[in-house]
N, C-alpha and C positions, 0 to 999 in steps of 0.2 A: 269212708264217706267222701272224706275230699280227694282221692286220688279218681275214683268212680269219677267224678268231675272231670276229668281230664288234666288236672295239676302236675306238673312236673314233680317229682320228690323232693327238689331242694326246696320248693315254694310251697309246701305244705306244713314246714317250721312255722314259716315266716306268718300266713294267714291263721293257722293256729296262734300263733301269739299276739298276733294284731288282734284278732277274733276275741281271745281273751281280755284284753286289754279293755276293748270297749263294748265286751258287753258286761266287765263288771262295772264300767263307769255308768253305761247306762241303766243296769241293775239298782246301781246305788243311790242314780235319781230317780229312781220307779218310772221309767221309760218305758221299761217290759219287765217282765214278771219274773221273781229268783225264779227258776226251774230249772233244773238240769236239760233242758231240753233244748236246742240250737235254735236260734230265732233265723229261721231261715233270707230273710231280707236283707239283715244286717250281713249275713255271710256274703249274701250276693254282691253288696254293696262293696266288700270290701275286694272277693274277688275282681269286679269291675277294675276296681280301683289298680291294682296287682296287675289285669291284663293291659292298664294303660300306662303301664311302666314305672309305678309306685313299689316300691322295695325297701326302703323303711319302716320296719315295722310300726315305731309311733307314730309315724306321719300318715301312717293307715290307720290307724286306729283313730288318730282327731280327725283327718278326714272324712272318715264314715262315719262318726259320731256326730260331725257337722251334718251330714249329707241324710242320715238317719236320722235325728230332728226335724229337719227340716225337711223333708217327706213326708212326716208326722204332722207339723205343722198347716202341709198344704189339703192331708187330708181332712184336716179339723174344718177348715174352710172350707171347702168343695160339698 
Protein backbone atom coordinates (compact mmCIF):
# COMPACT_ATOMS: atom_id res chain seq x y z
CA UNK A 1 0.00 0.00 0.00
CA UNK A 2 2.55 2.55 0.92
CA UNK A 3 5.09 1.87 -1.73
CA UNK A 4 1.92 2.13 -4.52
CA UNK A 5 2.38 5.73 -3.08
CA UNK A 6 5.45 6.31 -4.38
CA UNK A 7 7.57 6.04 -1.02
CA UNK A 8 11.02 5.23 -1.24
CA UNK A 9 11.83 1.73 0.68
CA UNK A 10 13.76 3.11 3.44
CA UNK A 11 10.78 5.63 4.38
CA UNK A 12 8.29 3.15 4.47
CA UNK A 13 9.84 1.87 8.05
CA UNK A 14 9.75 5.06 9.25
CA UNK A 15 5.83 5.99 8.24
CA UNK A 16 4.88 2.62 9.18
CA UNK A 17 5.98 3.29 12.67
CA UNK A 18 5.12 6.82 12.99
CA UNK A 19 1.57 5.53 11.50
CA UNK A 20 1.56 3.25 14.32
CA UNK A 21 2.41 5.26 16.93
CA UNK A 22 -0.29 7.68 16.46
CA UNK A 23 -3.00 6.05 15.57
CA UNK A 24 -2.79 3.86 18.59
CA UNK A 25 -2.67 7.22 20.56
CA UNK A 26 -5.48 8.32 18.82
CA UNK A 27 -7.15 4.95 19.14
CA UNK A 28 -6.89 5.17 22.69
CA UNK A 29 -8.50 8.66 23.00
CA UNK A 30 -11.45 7.35 20.73
CA UNK A 31 -10.35 9.83 18.04
CA UNK A 32 -11.10 6.97 15.43
CA UNK A 33 -12.30 3.88 15.71
CA UNK A 34 -10.15 0.43 16.92
CA UNK A 35 -10.26 -1.20 13.37
CA UNK A 36 -7.78 -2.87 11.71
CA UNK A 37 -8.35 -0.78 8.92
CA UNK A 38 -5.89 2.49 8.05
CA UNK A 39 -7.49 5.76 8.65
CA UNK A 40 -6.46 7.12 5.59
CA UNK A 41 -6.01 11.10 6.58
CA UNK A 42 -3.95 10.42 9.34
CA UNK A 43 -1.67 8.50 6.66
CA UNK A 44 -1.82 11.37 4.40
CA UNK A 45 -0.93 13.71 7.15
CA UNK A 46 1.88 12.01 8.14
CA UNK A 47 3.25 11.33 4.63
CA UNK A 48 2.95 15.25 4.14
CA UNK A 49 4.77 15.59 7.05
CA UNK A 50 7.73 12.99 5.63
CA UNK A 51 7.70 14.75 2.21
CA UNK A 52 8.44 18.13 4.10
CA UNK A 53 11.50 16.73 5.60
CA UNK A 54 10.27 15.21 8.78
CA UNK A 55 12.22 11.82 9.55
CA UNK A 56 11.73 11.26 13.01
CA UNK A 57 9.62 8.89 13.56
CA UNK A 58 8.14 10.46 16.99
CA UNK A 59 8.12 13.82 15.94
CA UNK A 60 5.72 12.42 13.03
CA UNK A 61 3.66 10.86 15.01
CA UNK A 62 2.98 14.13 17.60
CA UNK A 63 3.06 16.04 14.86
CA UNK A 64 0.19 14.35 13.00
CA UNK A 65 -1.56 13.73 16.04
CA UNK A 66 -1.46 17.51 16.59
CA UNK A 67 -2.35 18.33 13.03
CA UNK A 68 -5.00 15.38 13.19
CA UNK A 69 -6.97 16.96 16.01
CA UNK A 70 -6.86 19.82 14.98
CA UNK A 71 -8.51 19.19 11.60
CA UNK A 72 -10.92 17.47 13.58
CA UNK A 73 -11.51 20.22 15.44
CA UNK A 74 -12.10 22.67 12.63
CA UNK A 75 -14.46 20.30 11.12
CA UNK A 76 -16.55 20.21 14.29
CA UNK A 77 -16.97 24.13 13.65
CA UNK A 78 -17.44 24.47 10.03
Amino acid sequence: MLIERGLQAMNVEIVSEAYAIAANSLRRSGAIPDTLVTNERLLGIIVKLLHGGEINKIRLANKAIARFQAQGEARAVA
